[in-house]
N, CA, C and O of each residue as an XYZ file, in Angstrom:
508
protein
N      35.827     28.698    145.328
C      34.942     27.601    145.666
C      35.484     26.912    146.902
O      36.653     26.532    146.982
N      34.743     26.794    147.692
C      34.720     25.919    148.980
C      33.959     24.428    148.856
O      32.796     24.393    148.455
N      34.410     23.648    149.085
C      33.817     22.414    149.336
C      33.172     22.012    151.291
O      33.675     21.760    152.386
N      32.157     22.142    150.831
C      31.215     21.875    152.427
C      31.324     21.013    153.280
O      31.384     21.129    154.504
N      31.366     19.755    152.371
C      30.608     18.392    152.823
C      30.846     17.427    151.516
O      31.449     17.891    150.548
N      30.399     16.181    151.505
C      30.485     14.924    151.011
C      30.085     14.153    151.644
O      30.464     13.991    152.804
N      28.844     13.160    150.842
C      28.668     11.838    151.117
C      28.692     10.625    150.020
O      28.768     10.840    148.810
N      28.641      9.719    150.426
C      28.354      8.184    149.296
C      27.026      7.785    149.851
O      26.845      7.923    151.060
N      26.245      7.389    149.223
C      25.213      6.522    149.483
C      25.326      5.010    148.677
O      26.311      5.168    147.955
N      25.009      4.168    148.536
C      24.336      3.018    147.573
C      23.231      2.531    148.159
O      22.807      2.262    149.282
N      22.925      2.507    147.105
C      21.211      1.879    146.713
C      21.280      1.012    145.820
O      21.401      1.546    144.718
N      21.250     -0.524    145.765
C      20.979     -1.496    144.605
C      22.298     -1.039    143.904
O      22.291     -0.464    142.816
N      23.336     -1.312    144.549
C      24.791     -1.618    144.067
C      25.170     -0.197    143.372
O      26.396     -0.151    143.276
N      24.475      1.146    142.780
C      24.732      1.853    142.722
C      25.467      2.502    143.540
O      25.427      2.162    144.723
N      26.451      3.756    143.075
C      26.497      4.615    143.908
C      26.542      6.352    144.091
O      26.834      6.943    143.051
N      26.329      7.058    145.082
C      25.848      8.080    144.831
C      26.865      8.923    145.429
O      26.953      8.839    146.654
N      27.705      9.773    144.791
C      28.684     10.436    145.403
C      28.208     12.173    145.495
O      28.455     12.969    144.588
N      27.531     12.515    146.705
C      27.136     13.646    146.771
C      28.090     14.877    147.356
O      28.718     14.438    148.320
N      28.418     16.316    147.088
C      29.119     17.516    147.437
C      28.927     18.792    146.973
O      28.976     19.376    145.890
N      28.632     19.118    148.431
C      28.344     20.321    148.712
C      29.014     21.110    148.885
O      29.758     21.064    149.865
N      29.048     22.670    147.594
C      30.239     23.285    147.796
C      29.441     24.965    147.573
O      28.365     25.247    147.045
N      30.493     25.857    148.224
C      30.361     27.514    148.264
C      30.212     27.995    147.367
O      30.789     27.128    146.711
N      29.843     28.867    146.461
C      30.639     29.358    145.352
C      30.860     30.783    145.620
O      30.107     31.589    146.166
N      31.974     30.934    145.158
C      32.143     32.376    145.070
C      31.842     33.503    143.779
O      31.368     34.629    143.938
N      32.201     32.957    142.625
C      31.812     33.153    141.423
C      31.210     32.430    140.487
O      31.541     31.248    140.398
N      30.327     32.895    139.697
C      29.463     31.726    138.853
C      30.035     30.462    137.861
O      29.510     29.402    137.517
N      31.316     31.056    137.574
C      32.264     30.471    136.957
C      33.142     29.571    137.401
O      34.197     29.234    136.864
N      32.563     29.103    138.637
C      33.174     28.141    139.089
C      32.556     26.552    138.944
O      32.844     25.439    139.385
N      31.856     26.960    138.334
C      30.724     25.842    137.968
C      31.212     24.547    136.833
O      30.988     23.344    136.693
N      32.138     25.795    136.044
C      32.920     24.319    135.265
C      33.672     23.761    135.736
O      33.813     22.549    135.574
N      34.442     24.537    136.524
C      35.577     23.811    137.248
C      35.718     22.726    138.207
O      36.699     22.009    138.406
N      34.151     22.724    138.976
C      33.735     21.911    139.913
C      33.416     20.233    139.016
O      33.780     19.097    139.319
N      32.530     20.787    137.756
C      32.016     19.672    137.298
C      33.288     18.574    136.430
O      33.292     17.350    136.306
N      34.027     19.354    136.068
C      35.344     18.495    135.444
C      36.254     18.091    136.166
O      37.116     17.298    135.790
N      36.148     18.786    137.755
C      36.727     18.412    138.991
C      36.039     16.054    139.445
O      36.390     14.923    139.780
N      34.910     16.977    139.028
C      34.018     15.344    139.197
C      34.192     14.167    138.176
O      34.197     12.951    138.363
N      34.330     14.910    137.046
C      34.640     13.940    136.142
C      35.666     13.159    135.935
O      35.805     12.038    135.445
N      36.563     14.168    136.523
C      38.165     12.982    136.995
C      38.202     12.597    138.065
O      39.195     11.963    138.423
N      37.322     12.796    138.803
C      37.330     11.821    140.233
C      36.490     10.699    140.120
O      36.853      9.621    140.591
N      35.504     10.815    139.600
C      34.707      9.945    138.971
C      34.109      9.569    138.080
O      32.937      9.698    137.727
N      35.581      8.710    137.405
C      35.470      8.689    136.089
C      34.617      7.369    135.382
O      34.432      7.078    134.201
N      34.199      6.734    136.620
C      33.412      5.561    136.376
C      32.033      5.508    136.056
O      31.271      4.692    135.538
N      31.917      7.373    136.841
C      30.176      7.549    136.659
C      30.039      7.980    135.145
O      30.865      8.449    134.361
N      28.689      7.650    135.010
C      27.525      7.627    133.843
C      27.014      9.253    133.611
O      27.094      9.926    132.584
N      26.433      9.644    135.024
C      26.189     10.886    135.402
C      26.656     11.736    136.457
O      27.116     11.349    137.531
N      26.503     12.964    136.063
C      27.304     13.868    136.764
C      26.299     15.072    137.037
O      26.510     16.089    136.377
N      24.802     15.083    138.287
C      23.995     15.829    137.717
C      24.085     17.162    139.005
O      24.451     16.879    140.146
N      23.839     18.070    138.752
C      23.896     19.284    139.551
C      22.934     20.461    139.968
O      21.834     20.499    139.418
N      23.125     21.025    140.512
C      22.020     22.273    140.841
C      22.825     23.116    141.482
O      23.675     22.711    142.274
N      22.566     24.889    141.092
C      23.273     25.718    141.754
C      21.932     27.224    141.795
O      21.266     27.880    140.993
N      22.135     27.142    143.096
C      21.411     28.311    142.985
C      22.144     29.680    143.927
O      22.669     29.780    145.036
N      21.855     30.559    142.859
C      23.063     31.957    143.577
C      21.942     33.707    143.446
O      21.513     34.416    142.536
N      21.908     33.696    144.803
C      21.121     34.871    144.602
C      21.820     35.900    146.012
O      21.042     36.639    146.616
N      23.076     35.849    146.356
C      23.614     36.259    147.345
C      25.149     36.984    146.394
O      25.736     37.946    146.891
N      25.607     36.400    145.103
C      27.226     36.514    145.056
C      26.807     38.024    144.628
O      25.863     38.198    143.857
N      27.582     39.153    145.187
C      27.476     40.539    144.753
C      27.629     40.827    143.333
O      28.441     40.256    142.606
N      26.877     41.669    142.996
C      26.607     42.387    141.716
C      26.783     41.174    140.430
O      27.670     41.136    139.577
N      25.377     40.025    140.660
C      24.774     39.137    140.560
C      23.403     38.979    140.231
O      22.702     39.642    140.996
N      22.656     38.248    139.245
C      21.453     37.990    139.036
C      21.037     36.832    139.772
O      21.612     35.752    139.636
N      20.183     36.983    140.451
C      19.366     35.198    140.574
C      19.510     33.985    139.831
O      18.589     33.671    139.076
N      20.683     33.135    139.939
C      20.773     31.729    139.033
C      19.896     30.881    139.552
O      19.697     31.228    140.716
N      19.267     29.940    139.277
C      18.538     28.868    138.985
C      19.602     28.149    137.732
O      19.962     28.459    136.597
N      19.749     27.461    138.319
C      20.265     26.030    137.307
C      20.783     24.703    137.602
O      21.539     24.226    138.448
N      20.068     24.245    136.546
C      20.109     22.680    136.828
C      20.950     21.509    135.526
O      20.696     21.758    134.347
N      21.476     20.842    135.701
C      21.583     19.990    134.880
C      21.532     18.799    135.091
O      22.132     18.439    136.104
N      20.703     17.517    134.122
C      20.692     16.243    134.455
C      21.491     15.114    133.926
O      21.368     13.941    134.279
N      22.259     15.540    133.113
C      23.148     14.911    132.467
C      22.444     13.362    131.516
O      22.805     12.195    131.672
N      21.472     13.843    130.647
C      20.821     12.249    130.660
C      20.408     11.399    131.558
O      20.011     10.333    131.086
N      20.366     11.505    132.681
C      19.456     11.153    133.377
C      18.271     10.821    133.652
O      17.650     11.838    133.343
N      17.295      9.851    134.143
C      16.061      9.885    133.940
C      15.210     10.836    135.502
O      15.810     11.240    136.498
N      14.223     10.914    135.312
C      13.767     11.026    136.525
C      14.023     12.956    137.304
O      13.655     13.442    138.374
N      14.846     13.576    136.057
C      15.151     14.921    136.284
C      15.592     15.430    137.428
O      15.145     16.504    137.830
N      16.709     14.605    138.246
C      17.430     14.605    139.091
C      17.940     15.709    139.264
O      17.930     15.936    140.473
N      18.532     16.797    138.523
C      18.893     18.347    138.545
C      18.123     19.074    139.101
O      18.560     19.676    140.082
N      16.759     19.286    138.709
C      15.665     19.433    139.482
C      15.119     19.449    141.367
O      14.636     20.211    142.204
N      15.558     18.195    141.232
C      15.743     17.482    142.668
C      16.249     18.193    143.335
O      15.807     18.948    144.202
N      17.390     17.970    142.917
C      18.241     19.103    143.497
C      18.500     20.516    144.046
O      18.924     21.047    145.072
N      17.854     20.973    142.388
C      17.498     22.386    143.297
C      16.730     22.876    143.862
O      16.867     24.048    144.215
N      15.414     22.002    144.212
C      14.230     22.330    144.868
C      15.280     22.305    146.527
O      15.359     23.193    147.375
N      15.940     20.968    146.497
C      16.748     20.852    147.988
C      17.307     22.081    148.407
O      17.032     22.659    149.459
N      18.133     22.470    147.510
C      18.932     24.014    147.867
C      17.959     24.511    147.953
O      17.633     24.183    149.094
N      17.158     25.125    147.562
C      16.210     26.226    147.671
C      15.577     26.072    148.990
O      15.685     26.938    149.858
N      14.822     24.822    149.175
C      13.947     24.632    150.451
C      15.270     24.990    151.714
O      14.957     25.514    152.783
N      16.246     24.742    151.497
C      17.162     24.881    152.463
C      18.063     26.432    152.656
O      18.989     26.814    153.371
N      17.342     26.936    151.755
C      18.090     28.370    151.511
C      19.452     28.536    151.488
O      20.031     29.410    152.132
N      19.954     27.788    150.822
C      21.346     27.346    150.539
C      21.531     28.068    149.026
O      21.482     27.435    147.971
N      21.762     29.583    149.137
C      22.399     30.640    148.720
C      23.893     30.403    147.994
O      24.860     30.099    148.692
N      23.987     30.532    146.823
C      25.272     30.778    146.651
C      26.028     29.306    146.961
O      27.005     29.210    147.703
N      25.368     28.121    146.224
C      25.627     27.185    146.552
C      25.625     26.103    145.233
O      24.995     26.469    144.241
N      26.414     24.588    145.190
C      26.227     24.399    143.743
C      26.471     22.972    144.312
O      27.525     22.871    144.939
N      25.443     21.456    144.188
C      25.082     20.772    144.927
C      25.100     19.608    143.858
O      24.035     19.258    143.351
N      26.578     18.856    143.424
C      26.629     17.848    142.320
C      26.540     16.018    142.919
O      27.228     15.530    143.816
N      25.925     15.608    142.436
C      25.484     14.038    142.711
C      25.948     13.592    141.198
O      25.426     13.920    140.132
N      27.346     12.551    141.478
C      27.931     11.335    140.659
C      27.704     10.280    140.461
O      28.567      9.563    140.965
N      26.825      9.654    139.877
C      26.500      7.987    139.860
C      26.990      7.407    139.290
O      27.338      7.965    138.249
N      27.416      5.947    139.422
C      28.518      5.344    139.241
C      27.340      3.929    139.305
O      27.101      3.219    140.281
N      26.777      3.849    137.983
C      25.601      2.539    137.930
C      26.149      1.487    138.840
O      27.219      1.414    139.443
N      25.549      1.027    138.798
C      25.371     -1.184    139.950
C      24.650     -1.886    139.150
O      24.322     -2.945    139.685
N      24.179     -1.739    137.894
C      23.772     -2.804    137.057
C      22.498     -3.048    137.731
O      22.422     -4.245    138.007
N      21.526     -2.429    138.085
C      19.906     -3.086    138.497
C      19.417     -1.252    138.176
O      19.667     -0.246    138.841
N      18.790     -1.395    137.121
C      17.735     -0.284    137.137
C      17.156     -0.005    138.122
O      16.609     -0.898    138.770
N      17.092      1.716    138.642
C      16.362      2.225    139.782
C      15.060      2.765    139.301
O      14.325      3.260    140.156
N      14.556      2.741    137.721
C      13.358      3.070    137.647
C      13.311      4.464    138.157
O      13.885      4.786    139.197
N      12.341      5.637    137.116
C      12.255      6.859    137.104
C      12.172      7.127    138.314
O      13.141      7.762    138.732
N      11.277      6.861    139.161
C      10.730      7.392    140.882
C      12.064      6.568    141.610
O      12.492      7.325    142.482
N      12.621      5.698    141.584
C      13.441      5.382    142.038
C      14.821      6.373    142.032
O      15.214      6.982    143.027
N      15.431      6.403    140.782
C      16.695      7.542    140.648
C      16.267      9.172    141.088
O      17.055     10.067    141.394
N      14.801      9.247    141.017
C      14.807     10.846    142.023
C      14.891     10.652    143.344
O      15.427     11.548    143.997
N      14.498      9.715    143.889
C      14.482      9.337    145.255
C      15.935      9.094    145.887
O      16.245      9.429    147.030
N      16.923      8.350    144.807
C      18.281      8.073    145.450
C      18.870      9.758    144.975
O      19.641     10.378    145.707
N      18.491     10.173    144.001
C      19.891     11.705    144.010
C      19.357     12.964    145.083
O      20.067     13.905    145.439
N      17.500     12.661    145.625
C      17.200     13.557    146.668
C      17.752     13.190    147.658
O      18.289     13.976    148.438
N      17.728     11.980    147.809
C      18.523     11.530    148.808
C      19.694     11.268    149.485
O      19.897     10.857    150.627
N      20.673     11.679    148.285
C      22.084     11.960    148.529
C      22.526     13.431    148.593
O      23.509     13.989    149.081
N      20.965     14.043    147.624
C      21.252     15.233    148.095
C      21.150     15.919    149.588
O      21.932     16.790    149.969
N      20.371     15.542    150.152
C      19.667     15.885    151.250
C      20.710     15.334    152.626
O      21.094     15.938    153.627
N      20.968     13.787    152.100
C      22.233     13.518    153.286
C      23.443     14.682    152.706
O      23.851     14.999    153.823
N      23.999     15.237    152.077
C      25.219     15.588    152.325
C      24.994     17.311    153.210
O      25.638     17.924    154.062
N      23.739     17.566    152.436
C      23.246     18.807    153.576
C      23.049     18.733    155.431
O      23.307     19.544    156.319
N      22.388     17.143    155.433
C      22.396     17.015    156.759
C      23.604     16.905    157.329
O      23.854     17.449    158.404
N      24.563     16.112    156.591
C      25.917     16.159    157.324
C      26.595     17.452    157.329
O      27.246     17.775    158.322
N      26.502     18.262    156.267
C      27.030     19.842    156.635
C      26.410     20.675    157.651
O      26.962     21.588    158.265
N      25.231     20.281    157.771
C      24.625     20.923    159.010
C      24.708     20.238    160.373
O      24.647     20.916    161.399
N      24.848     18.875    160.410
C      24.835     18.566    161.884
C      26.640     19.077    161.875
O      26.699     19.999    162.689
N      27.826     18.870    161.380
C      28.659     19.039    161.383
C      29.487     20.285    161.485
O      30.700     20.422    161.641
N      28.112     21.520    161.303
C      28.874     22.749    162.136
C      28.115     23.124    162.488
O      28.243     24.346    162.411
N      27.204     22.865    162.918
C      26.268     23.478    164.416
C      26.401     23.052    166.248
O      25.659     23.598    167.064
């Protein structure tokens, strides 16, 4: 596993700790997410998307998880990878509440949105 990129966002005292990482094997997927959980051990949620249709002698993954979440933020997510053809890739957003409800359309809007900044920063950042 390679790590890409990273961003923070906040929105309404929340915050959104987004990272973008390589994968090399599918099984790196736990390792990443318990990687998050001790880094951020303050967050509530820990939600993700990985989609792998490149790692050799490999099936097509699709997967998402929202961790209790409202608003199906996992989802979010992997529509982002996908639209971005971001192959072989596994794309986790940490929230770390601020005490003001973001409301269903609200929390998809902040984890697309952290998703989407940490892609832009991996892309303006090596092109």
């Amino acid at each position: 596993m390679q790590e890409l990129a990273s961003v923070k966002l906040i929105i309404k005292n929340s915050q959104f700790f987004a990272h973008l990482y390589k994968l090399e094997k599918n099984d790196e997927v736990t390792e990443i997410i318990k990687s998050h959980r001790r880094s951020y051990k303050k967050a509530n949620h820990h939600c993700y998307a990985l989609y792998t249709s490149a790692i050799p002698n490999s099936q097509i993954t699709e997967s998402f998880r929202d961790d209790r979440e409202v608003g199906h933020p996992g989802k979010v997510l992997l529509e982002i990878l996908k639209k971005n053809n971001l192959n072989q890739h596994i794309l986790v957003v940490s929230r770390i509440f601020g005490g003001i409800k973001l409301g269903v359309g609200g929390v998809s809007r902040a984890f697309r949105d952290a998703g989407e900044g940490v892609i832009e920063h991996y892309i303006t950042s090596h092109s």
